[in-house]
C-alpha positions in Angstrom: 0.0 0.0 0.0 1.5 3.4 -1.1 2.3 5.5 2.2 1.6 9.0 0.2 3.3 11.9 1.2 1.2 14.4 3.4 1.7 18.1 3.8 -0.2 18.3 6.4 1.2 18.6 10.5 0.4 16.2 12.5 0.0 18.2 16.1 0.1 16.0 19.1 -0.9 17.4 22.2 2.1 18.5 24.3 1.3 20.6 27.1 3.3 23.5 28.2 5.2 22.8 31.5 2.8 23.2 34.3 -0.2 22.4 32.0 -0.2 18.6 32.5 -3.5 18.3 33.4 -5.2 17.4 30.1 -6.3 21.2 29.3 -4.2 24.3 28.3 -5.3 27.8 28.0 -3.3 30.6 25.9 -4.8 33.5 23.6 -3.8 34.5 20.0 -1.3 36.5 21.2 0.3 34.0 22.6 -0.2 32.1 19.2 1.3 34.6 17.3 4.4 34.7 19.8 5.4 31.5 19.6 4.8 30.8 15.9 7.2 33.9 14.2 7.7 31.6 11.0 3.5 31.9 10.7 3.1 27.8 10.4 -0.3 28.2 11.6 -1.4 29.3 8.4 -0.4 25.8 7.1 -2.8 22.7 7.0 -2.3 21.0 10.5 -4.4 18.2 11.7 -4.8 18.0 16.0 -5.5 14.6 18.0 -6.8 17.5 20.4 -9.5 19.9 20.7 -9.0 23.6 20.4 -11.9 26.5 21.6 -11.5 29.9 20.9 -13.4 32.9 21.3 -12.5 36.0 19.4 -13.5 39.1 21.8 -12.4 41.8 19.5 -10.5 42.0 15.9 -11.2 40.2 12.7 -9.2 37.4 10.2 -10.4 34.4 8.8 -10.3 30.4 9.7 -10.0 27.3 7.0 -11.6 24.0 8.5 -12.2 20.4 6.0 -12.0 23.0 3.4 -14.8 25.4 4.4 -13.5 28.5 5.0 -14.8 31.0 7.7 -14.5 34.4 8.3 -13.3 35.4 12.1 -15.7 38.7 13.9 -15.3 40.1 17.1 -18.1 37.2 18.7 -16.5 34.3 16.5 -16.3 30.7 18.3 -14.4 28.5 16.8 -14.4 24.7 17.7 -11.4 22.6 16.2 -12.5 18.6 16.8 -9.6 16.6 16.8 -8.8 15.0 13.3 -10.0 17.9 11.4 -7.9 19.5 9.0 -7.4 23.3 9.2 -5.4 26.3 9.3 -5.5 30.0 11.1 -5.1 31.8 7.4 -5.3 35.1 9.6 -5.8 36.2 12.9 -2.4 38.7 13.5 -5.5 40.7 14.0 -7.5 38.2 16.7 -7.7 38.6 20.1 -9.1 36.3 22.7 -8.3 32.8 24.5 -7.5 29.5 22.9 -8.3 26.3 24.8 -6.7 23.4 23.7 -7.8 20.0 25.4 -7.8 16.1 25.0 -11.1 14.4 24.0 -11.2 12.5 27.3 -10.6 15.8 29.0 -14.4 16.8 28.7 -16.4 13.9 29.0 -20.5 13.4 28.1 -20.0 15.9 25.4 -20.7 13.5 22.5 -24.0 14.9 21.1 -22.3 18.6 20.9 -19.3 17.9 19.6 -21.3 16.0 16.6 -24.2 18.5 16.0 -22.1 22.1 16.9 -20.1 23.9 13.5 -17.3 24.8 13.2 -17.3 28.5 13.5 -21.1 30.3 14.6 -21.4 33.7 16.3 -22.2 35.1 20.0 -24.1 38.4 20.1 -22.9 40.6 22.9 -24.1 39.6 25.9 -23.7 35.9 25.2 -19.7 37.0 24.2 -19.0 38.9 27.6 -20.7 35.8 29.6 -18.7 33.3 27.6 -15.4 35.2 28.2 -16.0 35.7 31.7 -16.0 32.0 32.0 -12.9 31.8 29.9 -11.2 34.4 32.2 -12.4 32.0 35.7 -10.5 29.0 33.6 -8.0 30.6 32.8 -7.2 31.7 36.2 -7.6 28.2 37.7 -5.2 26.6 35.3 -2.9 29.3 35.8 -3.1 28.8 39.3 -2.4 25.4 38.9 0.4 25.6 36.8 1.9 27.8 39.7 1.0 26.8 42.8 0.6 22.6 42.0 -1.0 21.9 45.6 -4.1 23.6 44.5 -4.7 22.1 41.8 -7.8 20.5 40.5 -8.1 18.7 36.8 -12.3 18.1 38.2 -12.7 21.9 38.6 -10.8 22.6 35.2 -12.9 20.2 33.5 -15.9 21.7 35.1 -14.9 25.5 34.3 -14.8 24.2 30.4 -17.7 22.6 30.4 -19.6 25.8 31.5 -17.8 27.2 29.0 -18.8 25.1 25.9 -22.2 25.2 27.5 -22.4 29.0 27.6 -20.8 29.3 24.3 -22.7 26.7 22.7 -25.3 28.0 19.7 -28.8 26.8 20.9 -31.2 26.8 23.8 -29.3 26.1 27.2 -31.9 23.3 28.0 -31.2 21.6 24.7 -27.5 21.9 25.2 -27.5 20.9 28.4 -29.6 17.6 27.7 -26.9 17.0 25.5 -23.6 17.1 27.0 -25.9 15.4 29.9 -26.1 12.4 27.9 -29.0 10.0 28.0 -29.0 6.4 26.3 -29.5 7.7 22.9 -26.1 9.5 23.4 -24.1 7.1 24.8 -25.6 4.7 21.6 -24.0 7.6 19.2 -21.0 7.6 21.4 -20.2 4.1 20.5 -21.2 4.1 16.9 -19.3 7.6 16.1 -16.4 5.6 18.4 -16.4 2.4 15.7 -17.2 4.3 12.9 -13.7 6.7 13.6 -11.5 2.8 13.8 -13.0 1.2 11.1 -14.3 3.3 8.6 -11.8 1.9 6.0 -12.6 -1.7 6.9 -16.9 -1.4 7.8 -18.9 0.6 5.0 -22.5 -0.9 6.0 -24.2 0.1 9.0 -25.3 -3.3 9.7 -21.4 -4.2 10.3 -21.7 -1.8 13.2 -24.8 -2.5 14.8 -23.2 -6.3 14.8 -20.2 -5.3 16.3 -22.1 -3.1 19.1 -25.0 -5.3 19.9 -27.7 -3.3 17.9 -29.9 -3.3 15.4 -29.7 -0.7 12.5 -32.6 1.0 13.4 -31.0 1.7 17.0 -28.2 3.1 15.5 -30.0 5.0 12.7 -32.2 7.0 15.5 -29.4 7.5 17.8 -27.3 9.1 15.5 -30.3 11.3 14.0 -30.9 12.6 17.5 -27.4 13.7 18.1 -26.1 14.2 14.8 -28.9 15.5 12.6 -29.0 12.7 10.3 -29.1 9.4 9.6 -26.5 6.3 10.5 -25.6 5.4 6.9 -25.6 9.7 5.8 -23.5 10.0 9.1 -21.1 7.2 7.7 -21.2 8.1 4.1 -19.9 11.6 4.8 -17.1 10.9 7.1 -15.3 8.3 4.5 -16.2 11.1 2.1 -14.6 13.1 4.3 -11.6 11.2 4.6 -11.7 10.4 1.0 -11.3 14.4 0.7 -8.1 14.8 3.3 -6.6 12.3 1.4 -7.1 13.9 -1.7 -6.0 16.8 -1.0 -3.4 16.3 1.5 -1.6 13.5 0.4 0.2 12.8 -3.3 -1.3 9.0 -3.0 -3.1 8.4 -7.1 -7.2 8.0 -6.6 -6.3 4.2 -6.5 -4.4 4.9 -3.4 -6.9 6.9 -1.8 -9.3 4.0 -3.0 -7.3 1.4 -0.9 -6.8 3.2 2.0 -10.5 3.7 2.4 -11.0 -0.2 1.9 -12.2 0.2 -1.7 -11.0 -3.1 -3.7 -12.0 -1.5 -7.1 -11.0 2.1 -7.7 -14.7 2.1 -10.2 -16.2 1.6 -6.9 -14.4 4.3 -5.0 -15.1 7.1 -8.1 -19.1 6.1 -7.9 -19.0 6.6 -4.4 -17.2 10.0 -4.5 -19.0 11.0 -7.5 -22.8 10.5 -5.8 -21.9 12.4 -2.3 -19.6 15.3 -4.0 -21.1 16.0 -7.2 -17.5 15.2 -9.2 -15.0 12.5 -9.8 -12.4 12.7 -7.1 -10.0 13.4 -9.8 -11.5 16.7 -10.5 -12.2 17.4 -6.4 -8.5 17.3 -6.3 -7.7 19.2 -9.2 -10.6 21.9 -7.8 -9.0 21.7 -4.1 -5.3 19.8 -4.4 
């Protein structure tokens, strides 16, 4: 199997020192200061989440090829996995919060329904950087003074918040991150989908693997994600099938195998009926 060479940064989450505690917090200053050569407007791909609020300035954000344009009232929410790049913000000012995925547990449902980038009006803004500013004093206090530290009180600060920053009702957000059966359902599926989406391309693979039936999984996955079990599949190999076409040099046979394609026909019909265009010409459009 070819390897294909990525452009893409891998970033792996290594915590300042002092900021072992599965949650960082710095601002776009801070971004700017430690990056002088500007690699941040390169395509980098986390295994880490990043939050960020801008409170006042403008630039612009690139996520899975959507781009976005940064206000003052921009959140920003950077799963890990995703592929993206901070194109500009020497203007941006406002926290970043970079975390694990275990860090912030029983937030399943948001994670899979929230955007990328939405907008806070003002009010909703000052709250949600007031809440930044209480975390950020914790974890600074933590990083200083060890003894009072408390990972259960960071990972409580963040969770109010993503709650308060959230687009949506509180209640519905807050039934959410909550998490009821349904959730935990589309916690398990989104879980098997992410290790064997080149290997299982049928729904019913998963629902064998996990002890359900289809129609389980199907209304799970509607309930958290917005859609169905086998859309909700579709779109993340075409997903992938995207990252790897535009990130990588591997031919559209490559790509093909990676995904778990045997025939490369099969791989173009696929791509062709949930993007509109070959993948040859995807790649030519977005290489």
């Amino acid at each position: 199997m070819e390897n294909g060479h990525s452009p893409v940064r891998q970033l792996r989450y290594l915590p300042a020192v002092g900021s072992s505690y599965g949650v960082e917090v710095m601002d776009f200053a801070a971004l700017r200061a430690m990056d002088p050569h500007r690699r941040r407007a390169l395509p980098q791909r986390p295994d880490f989440h990043v939050f960020a609020l801008v409170g006042s300035g403008a630039g612009s954000h690139e996520a899975d090829f959507r781009p976005y344009r940064l206000t003052e009232g921009s959140a920003v929410w950077i799963r890990p996995g995703m592929v993206h790049r901070w194109c500009d913000v020497d203007a941006c000012e406002g926290p970043l919060i970079l975390f694990r995925p275990a860090f912030l547990p029983g937030f399943t449902a948001a994670e899979a329904s929230a955007p990328v980038c939405w907008q806070l009006d003002r009010q909703r803004l000052d709250l949600a950087l007031f809440a930044a500013d209480h975390l950020g004093r914790e974890h600074h206090t933590a990083a200083r003074s060890p003894r009072l530290a408390s990972p259960p009180l960071l990972s409580h600060l963040l969770a109010a918040l993503i709650l308060r920053a959230l687009p949506g009702t509180p209640d519905r957000t807050g039934a959410a991150a909550a998490g009821d059966r349904s959730t935990e359902v589309f916690r398990a599926y989104r879980a098997a989908v992410e290790e064997h989406l080149a290997d299982w391309h049928h729904v019913a693979d998963y629902a064998r693997a996990l002890g359900y039936d289809v129609r389980t999984l199907t209304r799970a996955t509607r309930a958290a994600a917005g859609t169905g079990a086998k859309a909700f599949l579709d779109q993340r190999i075409l997903l992938e099938a995207k990252r790897l076409l535009a990130h990588t040099d591997l031919p559209v046979s490559g790509c093909a195998r990676r995904l778990g394609f045997r025939d490369v026909g099969n791989f173009t019909t696929f791509f062709r009926r949930q993007a509109g265009m070959p993948p040859a010409a995807w790649r030519a459009t977005h290489g």
